[in-house]
FITIMAR-347382 format. One line per field, with one value per atom (N, C-alpha, C, O): atom name; x, y, z; residue number from 1. Coordinates in steps of 0.2 Angstrom, whole numbers, plus 5000, padded with zeros to 4 digits. Layout:
BEGIN
rodo: [CA | ...]
u: [X | ...]
v: [Y | ...]
w: [Z | ...]
doti: [NUM | ...]
//
This chain:
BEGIN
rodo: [N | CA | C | O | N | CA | C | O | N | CA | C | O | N | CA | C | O | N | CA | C | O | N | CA | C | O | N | CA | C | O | N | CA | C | O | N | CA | C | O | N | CA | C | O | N | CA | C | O | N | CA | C | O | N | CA | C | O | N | CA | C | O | N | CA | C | O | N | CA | C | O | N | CA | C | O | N | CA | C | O | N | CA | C | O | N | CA | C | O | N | CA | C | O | N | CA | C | O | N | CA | C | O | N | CA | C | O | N | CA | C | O | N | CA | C | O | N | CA | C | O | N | CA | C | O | N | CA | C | O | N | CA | C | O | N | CA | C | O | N | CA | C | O | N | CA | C | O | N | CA | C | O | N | CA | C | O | N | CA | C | O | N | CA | C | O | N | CA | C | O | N | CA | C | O | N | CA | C | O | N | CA | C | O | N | CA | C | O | N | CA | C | O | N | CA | C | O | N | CA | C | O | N | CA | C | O | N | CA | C | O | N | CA | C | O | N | CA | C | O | N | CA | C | O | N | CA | C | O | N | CA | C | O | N | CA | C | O | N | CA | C | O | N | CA | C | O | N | CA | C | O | N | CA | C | O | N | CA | C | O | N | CA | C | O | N | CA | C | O | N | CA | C | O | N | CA | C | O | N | CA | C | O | N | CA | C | O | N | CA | C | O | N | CA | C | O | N | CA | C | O | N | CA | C | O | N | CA | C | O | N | CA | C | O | N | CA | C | O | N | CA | C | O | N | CA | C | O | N | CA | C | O | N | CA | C | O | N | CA | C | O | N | CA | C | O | N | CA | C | O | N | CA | C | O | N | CA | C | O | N | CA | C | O | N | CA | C | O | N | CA | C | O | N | CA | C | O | N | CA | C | O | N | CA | C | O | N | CA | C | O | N | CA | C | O | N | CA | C | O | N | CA | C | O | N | CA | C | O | N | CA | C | O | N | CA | C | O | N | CA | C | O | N | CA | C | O | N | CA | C | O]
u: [4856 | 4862 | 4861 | 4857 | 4864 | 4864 | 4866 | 4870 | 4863 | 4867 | 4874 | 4878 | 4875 | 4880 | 4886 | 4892 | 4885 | 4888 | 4890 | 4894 | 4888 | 4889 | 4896 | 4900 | 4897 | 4903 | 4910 | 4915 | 4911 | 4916 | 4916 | 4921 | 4909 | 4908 | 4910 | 4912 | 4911 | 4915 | 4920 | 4921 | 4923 | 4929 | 4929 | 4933 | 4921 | 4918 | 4919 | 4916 | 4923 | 4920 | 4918 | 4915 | 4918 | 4914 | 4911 | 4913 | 4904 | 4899 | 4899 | 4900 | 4896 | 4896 | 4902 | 4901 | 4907 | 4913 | 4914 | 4919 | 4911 | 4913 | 4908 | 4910 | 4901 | 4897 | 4900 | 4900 | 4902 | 4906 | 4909 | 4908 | 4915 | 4918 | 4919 | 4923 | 4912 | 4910 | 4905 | 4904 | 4902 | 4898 | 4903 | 4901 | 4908 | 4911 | 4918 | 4924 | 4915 | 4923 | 4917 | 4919 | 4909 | 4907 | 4905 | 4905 | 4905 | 4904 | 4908 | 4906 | 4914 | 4920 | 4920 | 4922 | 4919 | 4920 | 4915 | 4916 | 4910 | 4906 | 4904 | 4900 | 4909 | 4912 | 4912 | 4917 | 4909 | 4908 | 4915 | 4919 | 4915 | 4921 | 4924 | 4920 | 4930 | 4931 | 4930 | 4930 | 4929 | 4927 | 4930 | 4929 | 4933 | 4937 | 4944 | 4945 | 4949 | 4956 | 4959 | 4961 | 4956 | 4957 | 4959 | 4957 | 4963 | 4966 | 4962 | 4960 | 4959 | 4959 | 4962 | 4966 | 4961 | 4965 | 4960 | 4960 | 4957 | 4951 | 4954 | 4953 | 4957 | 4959 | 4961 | 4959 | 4967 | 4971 | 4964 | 4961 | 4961 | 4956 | 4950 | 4947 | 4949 | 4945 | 4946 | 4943 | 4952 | 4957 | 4958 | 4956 | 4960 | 4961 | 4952 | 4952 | 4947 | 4942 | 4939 | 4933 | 4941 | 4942 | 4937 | 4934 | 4936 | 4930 | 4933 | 4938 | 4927 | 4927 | 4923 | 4918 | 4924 | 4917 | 4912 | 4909 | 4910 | 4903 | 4903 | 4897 | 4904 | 4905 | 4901 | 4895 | 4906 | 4908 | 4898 | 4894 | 4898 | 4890 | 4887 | 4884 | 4885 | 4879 | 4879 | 4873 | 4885 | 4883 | 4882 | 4878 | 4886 | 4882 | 4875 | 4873 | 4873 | 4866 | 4861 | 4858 | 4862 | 4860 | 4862 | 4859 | 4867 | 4869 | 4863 | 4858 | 4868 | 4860 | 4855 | 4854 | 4851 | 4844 | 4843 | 4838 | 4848 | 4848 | 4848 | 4845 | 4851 | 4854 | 4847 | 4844 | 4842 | 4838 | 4832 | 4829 | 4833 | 4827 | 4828 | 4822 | 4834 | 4833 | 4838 | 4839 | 4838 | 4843 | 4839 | 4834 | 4842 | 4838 | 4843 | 4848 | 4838 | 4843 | 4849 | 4854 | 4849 | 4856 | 4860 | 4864 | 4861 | 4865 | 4865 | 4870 | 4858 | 4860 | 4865 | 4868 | 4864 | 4868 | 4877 | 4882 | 4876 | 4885 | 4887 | 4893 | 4884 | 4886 | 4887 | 4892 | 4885 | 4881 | 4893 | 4897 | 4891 | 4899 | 4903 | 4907 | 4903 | 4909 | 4911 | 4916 | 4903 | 4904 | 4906 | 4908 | 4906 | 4907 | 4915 | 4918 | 4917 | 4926 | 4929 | 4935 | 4927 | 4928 | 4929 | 4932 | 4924 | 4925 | 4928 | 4930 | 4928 | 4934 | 4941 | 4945 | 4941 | 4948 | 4950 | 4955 | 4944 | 4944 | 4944 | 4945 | 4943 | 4942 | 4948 | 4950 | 4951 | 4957 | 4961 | 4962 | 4963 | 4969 | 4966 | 4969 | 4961 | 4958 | 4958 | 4958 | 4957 | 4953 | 4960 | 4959 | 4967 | 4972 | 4973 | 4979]
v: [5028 | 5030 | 5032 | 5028 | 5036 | 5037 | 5033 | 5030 | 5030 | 5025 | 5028 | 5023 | 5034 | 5036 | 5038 | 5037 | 5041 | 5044 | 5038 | 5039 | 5032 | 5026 | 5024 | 5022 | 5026 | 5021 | 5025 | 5021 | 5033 | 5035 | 5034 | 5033 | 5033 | 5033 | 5025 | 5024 | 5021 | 5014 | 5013 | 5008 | 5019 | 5019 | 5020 | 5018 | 5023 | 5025 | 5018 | 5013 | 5016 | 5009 | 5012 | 5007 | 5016 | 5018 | 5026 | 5032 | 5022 | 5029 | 5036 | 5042 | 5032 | 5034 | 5040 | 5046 | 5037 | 5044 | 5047 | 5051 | 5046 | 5050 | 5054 | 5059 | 5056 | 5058 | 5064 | 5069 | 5064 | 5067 | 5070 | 5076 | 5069 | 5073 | 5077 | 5082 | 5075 | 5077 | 5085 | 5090 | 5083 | 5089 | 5095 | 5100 | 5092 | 5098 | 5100 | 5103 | 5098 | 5101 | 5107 | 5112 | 5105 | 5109 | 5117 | 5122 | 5112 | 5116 | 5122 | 5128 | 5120 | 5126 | 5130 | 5136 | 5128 | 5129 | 5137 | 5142 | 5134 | 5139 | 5145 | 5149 | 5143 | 5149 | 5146 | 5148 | 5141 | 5141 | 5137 | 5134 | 5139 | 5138 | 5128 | 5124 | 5126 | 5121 | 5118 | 5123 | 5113 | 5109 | 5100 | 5096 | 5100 | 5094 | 5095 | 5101 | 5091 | 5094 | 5087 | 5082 | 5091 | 5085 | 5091 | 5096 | 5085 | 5090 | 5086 | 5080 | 5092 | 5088 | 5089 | 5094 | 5084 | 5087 | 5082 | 5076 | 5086 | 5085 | 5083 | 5077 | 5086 | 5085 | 5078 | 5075 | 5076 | 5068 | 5063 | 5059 | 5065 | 5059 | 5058 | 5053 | 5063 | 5061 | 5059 | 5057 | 5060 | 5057 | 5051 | 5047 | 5048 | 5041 | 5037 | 5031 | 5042 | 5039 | 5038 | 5036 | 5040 | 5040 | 5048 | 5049 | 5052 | 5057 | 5062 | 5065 | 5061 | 5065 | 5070 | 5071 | 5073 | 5077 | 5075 | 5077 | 5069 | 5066 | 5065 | 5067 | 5062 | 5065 | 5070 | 5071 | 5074 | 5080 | 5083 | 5085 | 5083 | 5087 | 5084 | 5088 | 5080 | 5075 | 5078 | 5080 | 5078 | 5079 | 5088 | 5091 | 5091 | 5098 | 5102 | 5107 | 5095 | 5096 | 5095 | 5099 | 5088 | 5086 | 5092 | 5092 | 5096 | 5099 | 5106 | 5107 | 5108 | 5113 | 5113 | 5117 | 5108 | 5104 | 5106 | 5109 | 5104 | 5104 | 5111 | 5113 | 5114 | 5122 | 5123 | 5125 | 5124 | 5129 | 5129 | 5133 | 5119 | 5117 | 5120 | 5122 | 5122 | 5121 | 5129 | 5132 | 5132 | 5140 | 5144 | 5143 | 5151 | 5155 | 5158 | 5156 | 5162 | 5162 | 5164 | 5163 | 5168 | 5173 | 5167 | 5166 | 5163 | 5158 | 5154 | 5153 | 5150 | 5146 | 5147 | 5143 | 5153 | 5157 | 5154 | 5150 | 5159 | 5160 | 5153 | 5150 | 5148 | 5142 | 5139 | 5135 | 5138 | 5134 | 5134 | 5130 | 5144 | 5145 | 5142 | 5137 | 5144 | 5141 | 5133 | 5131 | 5128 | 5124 | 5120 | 5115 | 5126 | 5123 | 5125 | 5122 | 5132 | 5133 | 5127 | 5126 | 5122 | 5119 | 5109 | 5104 | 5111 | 5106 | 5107 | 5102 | 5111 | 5114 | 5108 | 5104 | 5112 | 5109 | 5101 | 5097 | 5101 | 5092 | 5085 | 5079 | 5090 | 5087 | 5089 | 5084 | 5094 | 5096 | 5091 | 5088 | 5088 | 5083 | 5077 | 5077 | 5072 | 5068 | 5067 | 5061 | 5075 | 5075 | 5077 | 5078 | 5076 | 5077 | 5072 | 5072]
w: [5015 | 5012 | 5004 | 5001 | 5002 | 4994 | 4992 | 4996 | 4984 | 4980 | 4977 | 4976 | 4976 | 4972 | 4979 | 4978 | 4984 | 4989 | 4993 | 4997 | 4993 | 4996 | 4995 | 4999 | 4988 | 4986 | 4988 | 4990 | 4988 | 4994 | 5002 | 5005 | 5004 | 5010 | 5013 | 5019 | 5008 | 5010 | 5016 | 5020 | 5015 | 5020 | 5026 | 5030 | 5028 | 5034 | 5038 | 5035 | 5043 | 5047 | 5054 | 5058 | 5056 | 5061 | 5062 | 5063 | 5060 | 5057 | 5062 | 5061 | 5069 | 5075 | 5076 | 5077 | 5076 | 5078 | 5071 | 5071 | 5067 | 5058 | 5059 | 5057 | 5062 | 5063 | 5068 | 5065 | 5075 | 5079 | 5077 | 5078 | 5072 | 5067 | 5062 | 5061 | 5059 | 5054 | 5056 | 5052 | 5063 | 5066 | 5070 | 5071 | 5071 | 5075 | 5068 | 5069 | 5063 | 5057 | 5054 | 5052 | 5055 | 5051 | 5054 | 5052 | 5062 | 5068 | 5067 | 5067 | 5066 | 5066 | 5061 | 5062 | 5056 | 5048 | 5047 | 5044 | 5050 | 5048 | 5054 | 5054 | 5060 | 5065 | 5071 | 5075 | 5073 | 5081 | 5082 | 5078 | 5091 | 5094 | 5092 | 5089 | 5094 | 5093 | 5100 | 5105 | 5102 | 5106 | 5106 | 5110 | 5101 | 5101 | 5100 | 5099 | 5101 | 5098 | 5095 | 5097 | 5088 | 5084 | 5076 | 5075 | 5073 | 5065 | 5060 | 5060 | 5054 | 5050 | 5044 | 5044 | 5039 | 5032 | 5027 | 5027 | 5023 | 5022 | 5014 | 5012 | 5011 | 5005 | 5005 | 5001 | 5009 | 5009 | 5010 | 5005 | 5017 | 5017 | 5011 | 5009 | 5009 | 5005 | 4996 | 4992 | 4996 | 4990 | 4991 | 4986 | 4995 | 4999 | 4998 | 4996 | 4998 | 4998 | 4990 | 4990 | 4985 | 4979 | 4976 | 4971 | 4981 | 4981 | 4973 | 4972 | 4966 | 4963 | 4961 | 4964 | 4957 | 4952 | 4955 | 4960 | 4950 | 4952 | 4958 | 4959 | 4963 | 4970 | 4972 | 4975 | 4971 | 4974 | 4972 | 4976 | 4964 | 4961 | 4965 | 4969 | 4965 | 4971 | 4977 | 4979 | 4982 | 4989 | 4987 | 4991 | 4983 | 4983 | 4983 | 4985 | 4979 | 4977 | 4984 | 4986 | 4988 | 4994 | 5000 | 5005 | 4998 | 5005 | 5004 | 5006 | 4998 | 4995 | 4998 | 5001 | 4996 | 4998 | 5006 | 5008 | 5009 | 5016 | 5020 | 5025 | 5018 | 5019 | 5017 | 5022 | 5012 | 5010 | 5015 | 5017 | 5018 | 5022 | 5027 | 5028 | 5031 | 5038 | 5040 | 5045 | 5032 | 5034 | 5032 | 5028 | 5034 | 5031 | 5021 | 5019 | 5018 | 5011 | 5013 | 5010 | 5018 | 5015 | 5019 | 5015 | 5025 | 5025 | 5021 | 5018 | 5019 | 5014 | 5007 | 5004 | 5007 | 5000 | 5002 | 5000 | 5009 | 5009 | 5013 | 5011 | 5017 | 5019 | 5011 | 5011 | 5006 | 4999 | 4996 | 4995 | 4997 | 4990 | 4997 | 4996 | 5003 | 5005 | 5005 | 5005 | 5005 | 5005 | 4997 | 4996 | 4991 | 4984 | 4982 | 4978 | 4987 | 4987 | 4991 | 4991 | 4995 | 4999 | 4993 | 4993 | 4991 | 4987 | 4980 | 4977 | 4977 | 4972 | 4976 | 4974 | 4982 | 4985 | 4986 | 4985 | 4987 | 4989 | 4982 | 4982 | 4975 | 4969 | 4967 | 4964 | 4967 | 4962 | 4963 | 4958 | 4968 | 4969 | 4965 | 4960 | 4966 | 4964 | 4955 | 4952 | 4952 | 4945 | 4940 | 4934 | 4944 | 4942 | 4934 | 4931]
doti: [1 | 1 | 1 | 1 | 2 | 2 | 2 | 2 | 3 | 3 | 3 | 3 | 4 | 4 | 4 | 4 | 5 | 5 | 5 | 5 | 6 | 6 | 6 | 6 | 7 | 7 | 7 | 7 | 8 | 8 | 8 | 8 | 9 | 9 | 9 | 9 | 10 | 10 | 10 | 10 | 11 | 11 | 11 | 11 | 12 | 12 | 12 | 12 | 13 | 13 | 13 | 13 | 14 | 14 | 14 | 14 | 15 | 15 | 15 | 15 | 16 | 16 | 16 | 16 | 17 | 17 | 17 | 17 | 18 | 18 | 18 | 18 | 19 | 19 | 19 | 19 | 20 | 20 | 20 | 20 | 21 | 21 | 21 | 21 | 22 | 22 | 22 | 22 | 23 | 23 | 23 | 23 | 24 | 24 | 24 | 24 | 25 | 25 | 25 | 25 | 26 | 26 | 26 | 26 | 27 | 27 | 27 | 27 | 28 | 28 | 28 | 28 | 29 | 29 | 29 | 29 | 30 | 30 | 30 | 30 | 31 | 31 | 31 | 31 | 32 | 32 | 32 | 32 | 33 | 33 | 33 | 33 | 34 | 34 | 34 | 34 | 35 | 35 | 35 | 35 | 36 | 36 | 36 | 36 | 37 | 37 | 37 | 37 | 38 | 38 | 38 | 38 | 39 | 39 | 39 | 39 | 40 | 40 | 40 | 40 | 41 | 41 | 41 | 41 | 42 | 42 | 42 | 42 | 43 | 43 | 43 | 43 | 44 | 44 | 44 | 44 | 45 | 45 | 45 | 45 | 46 | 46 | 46 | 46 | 47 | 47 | 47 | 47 | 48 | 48 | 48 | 48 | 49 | 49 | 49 | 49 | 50 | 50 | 50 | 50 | 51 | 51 | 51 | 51 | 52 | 52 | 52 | 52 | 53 | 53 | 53 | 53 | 54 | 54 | 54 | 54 | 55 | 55 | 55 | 55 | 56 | 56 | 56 | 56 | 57 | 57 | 57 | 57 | 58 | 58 | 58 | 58 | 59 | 59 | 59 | 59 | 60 | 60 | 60 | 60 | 61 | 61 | 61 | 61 | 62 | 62 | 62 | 62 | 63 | 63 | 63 | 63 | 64 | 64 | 64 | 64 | 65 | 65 | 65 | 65 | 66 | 66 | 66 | 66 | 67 | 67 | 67 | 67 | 68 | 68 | 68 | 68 | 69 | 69 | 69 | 69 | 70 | 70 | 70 | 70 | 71 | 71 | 71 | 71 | 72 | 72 | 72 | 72 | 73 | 73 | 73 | 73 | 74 | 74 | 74 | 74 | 75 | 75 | 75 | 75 | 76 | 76 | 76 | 76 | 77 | 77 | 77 | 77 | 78 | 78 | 78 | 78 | 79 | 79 | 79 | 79 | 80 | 80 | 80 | 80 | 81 | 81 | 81 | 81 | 82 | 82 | 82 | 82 | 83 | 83 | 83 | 83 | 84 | 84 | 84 | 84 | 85 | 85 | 85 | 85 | 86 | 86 | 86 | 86 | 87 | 87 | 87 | 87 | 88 | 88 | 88 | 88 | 89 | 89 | 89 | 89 | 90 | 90 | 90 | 90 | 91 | 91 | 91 | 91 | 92 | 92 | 92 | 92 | 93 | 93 | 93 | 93 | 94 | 94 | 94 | 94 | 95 | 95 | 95 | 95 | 96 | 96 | 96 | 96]
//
């Protein structure tokens, strides 16, 4: 686990189904059909999770990383800004 991303992720008590979750929000997000029926609200839980800035710049940079490894540029590009308007969202309540 990151040392710095550890400390929101505290909340996690079960990784196993946060994992499940975490793959089919991304799943959707970025077009494929949904397959669960479940809501999310991403802004509340991750405010609850104390997720800020500094937060938020780190798992950017990790996502980044990951996208470049495993995508090609022009998705890693447009996956990258939607995932950086997405955390725009997720920070604004927190940095109030």
């Amino acid at each position: 686990m990151d040392p710095v991303l550890s400390v929101p992720f505290q909340s996690v008590e079960d990784w196993p189904h946060h994992v499940v979750r975490l793959t089919h929000f991304w799943w959707i997000r970025f077009g494929g059909d949904s397959y669960l029926n479940v809501s999310y609200n991403p802004p509340e839980k991750h405010f609850h999770a104390g997720f800020n800035q500094e937060f938020l710049t780190r798992w950017l940079g990790l996502f980044q990383e990951t996208l470049q490894d495993k995508l090609s540029l022009e998705q890693a590009t447009l996956w990258g800004v939607i995932a950086e308007r997405m955390g725009v969202a997720l920070t604004f309540k927190n940095d109030l």
